[in-house]
C-alpha positions, 0 to 999 in steps of 0.5 A: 412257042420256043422250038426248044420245049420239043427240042427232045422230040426233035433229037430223037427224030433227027438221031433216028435219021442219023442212025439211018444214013449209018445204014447205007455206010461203011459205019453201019456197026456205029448206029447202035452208039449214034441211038444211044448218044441221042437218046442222052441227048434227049434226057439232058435236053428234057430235063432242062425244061421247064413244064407250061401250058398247052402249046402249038406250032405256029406252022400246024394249026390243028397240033396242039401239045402239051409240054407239061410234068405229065409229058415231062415224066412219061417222056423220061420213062420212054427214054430211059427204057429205050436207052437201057434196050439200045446198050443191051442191044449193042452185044444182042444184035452185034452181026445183023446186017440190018442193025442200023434200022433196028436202032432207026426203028426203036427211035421212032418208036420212042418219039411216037411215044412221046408224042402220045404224051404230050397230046392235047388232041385226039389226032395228035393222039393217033398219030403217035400211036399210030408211029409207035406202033408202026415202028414196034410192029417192024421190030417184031419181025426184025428176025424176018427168017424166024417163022415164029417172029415172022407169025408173031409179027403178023397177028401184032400188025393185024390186031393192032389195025383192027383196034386202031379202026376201033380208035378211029370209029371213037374218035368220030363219035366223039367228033359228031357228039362234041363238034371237036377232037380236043382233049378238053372239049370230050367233057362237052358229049353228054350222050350215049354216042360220046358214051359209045365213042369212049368205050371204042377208045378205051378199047384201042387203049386196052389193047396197047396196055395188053390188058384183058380183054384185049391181051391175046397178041402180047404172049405170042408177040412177046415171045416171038420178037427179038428179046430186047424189043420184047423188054421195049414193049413191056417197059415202054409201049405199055405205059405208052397206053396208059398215058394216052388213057389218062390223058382222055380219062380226065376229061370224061363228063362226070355223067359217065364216070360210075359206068366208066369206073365199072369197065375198068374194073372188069378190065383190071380183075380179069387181067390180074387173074387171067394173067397170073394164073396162066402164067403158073404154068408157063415153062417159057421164060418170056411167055411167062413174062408176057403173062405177068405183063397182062397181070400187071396191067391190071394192077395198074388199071385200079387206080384208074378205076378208082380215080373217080371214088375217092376224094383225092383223084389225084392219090389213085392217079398218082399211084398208078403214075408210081407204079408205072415209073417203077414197072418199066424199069422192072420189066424191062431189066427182066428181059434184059436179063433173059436176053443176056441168059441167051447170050451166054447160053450161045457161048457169048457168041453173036447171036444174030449172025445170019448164019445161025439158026434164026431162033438163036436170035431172041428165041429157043435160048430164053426158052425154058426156066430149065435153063436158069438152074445154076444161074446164080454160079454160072453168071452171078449179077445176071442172076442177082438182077433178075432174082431183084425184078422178079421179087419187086414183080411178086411185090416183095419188101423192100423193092419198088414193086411193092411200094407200087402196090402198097399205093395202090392198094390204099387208093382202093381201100378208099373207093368203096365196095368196088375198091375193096373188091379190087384191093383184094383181088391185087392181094389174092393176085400178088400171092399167087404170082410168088409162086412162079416169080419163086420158081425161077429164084429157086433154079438160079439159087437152090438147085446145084448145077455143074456149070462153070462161071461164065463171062457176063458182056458188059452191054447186058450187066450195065443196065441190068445194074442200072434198073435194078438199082432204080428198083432197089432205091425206089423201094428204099427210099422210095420218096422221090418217086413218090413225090414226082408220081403225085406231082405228075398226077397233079398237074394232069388233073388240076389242068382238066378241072375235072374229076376223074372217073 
């Protein structure tokens, strides 16, 4: 094996070095560039590679990986979500004294990221969750003086152990029932001790995707940590979960796929309605986000759900696939754009000077939809993007959320009466989310304000534009997307050889 079919995961390793040794340096203020130059680095790098076979490093005998269009795209919607967060960070964090290790932090969670989507093992598989989250606990807590951050940080960390010991304890009963940790040998456990060791997987996968049952961590975590590693959250580590759960779902023996089918249908229905429903009367714009993320991943887990029923998997997975490319890009705009309210609601000023109050940093400041009244004529592209993510949100034509959903929704229609039951409950859902996606428009839009226009920092406008235009095009000329959705699932199943739950 070439070293340059990782040669992405190397970039973002030695960058994350890089950014690192610039903290101990007269040159600590340039870090934030260094991460962004690696992070292009390693989009060009990963663009000119040519998807394979399953393949190892000659040194580690027991890593195996995969470099194929699955990894190819999943790495490309970590990257790229990392790269928006780090620009925005640039004016977010500009004064923190430890500015470097936040950017040496969002590096290595992004190669943890990419190495769960690659994975050809369940070991593999552990050690980039186990990276990633690792890393994203410490952003958590990056305002370490901020008792709520410091809080939010703490029941992230305490959670996330305790389902990675429920990841692991799957992992040796899928070990004892098949005698191996490869991805493809998990079709071997035909048992209910292989049966029992996929629900504690599941289980460790629902908690990264902040998926009800398992969400009680995201709205205080999404609340409490600094707004940009909120947005990183929501864009990336997400789906850095349903990644891992479609990479071991497609080899689950067929015995298991009505039982399996029937908990990740519960999964998707609770979190939809869960979701939404709280989040109607959230008055705090990042908790009413992190709401809206746990709805969203129910959304996502249909096609998961219903992969197995209908006679093309690889639709359900592909919509799933669809959704996830655009949902990055519109979460992680939306917190773009809260984090640029609290920008400007600072008087432009650098919010994560020590010398402020810690909650300036990330927090009081993004608190309440009260404080986007006006927006659209104090700050007009803020208001303009997030009004796009929020529409696209609710699934509004003609923005990529709502292609997202219309795929979804006909992979349902297809997969009988528990798709029809999940095909409803994303309708019943949708509606209800307008209400308030809406309430925020309305503020920005239809209530008069005294404020004067204000200066918008080019770090939150550049890629606030830039996902927002992803959204905008995908839902207009969504063909692209599609195409590379259903070409990702493809690969995915056609290399398992079997069909999915």
């Amino acid at each position: 094996m070439s070293y340059a079919q990782i040669m992405p995961e190397i970039i973002v390793g030695v960058f994350a070095l890089l950014t690192l040794i610039f903290s101990v340096t007269m040159f600590r203020g340039a870090a934030g560039y260094v991460a962004i130059a690696g992070l292009l680095l390693s989009l060009f790098s990963l663009c000119g590679l040519e998807p394979s076979a399953s393949v190892q490093l000659p040194q580690i005998n027991s890593f195996n990986y995969n470099i194929d269009a699955f990894a190819t795209i999943f790495k490309a919607i970590f990257l790229s979500v990392a790269l928006l967060i780090s620009i925005a960070s640039i004016d977010f964090i500009r004064g923190q004294k430890n500015r470097a290790e936040y950017y040496c932090l969002i590096l290595f969670a992004t190669l943890g990221m990419m190495v769960v989507s690659s994975a050809a093992d369940l070991l593999t598989l552990y050690i980039g969750l186990e990276l990633a989250g690792i890393s994203s606990y410490l952003l958590a807590a990056f305002t370490k003086h901020d008792k709520e951050s410091t809080e939010a940080a703490t029941k992230y960390m305490l959670m996330g152990a305790f389902f990675s010991a429920f990841f692991l304890f799957g992992v040796s009963m899928i070990y004892g029932a098949t005698g191996s940790i490869a991805l493809p040998d998990i079709a071997k456990g035909a048992g209910t001790v292989a049966f029992m060791g996929l629900l504690f997987i599941i289980a460790g996968f629902g908690f990264k995707m902040a998926a009800a049952p398992f969400h009680m961590w995201a709205p205080d975590v999404y609340g409490g940590a600094p707004t940009t590693v909120s947005g990183l959250l929501a864009g990336a580590s997400k789906k850095m979960g349903f990644a891992a759960a479609l990479r071991v779902l497609v080899f689950v023996p067929v015995i298991f796929h009505a039982n399996l089918a029937i908990v990740l249908a519960v999964m998707a229905l609770l979190s939809m309605t869960a979701g939404n429903i709280i989040a109607l009367s959230q008055r705090d714009m990042k908790r009413m986000l992190a709401y809206s993320s746990i709805a969203q991943a129910g959304y996502i887990l249909i096609g998961l759900a219903v992969m197995g029923g209908i006679p093309e998997p690889r639709f359900a997975v592909g919509a799933s696939i669809l959704y996830m490319i655009i949902h990055a890009f519109m979460k992680a705009g939306a917190f773009i754009a809260v984090a640029a309210v609290a920008y400007m609601a600072m008087g432009n000023k650098q919010i994560c000077r020590t010398n402020l109050v810690p909650r300036d940093c990330g927090g009081n400041h993004e608190g309440n939809v009260n404080d986007y009244i006006g927006l659209a004529k104090k700050a007009p592209i803020t208001a303009f993007c997030m009004m796009v993510f929020l529409l696209s949100l609710a699934g509004i034509v003609p923005l990529g959320g709502f292609v997202g959903k219309l795929f979804l929704l006909i992979a349902a229609f297809k997969a009988g009466t528990l798709g029809l039951i999940l095909g409803i409950g994303l309708i019943v859902n949708s509606i209800i989310s307008c209400y308030y996606y809406g309430r925020v428009i309305k503020y920005m839009y239809f209530v008069p304000s005294d404020g004067k226009r204000q200066k918008e920092p080019l770090a939150f406008v550049i890629p606030m534009l830039i996902a927002a235009a992803i959204v905008i095009i995908a839902g207009v000329y969504p063909v692209p997307f599609i195409d590379a959705a259903m070409n990702t699932a493809g690969s995915l199943i056609s290399a398992a050889g079997v069909v999915a739950p």
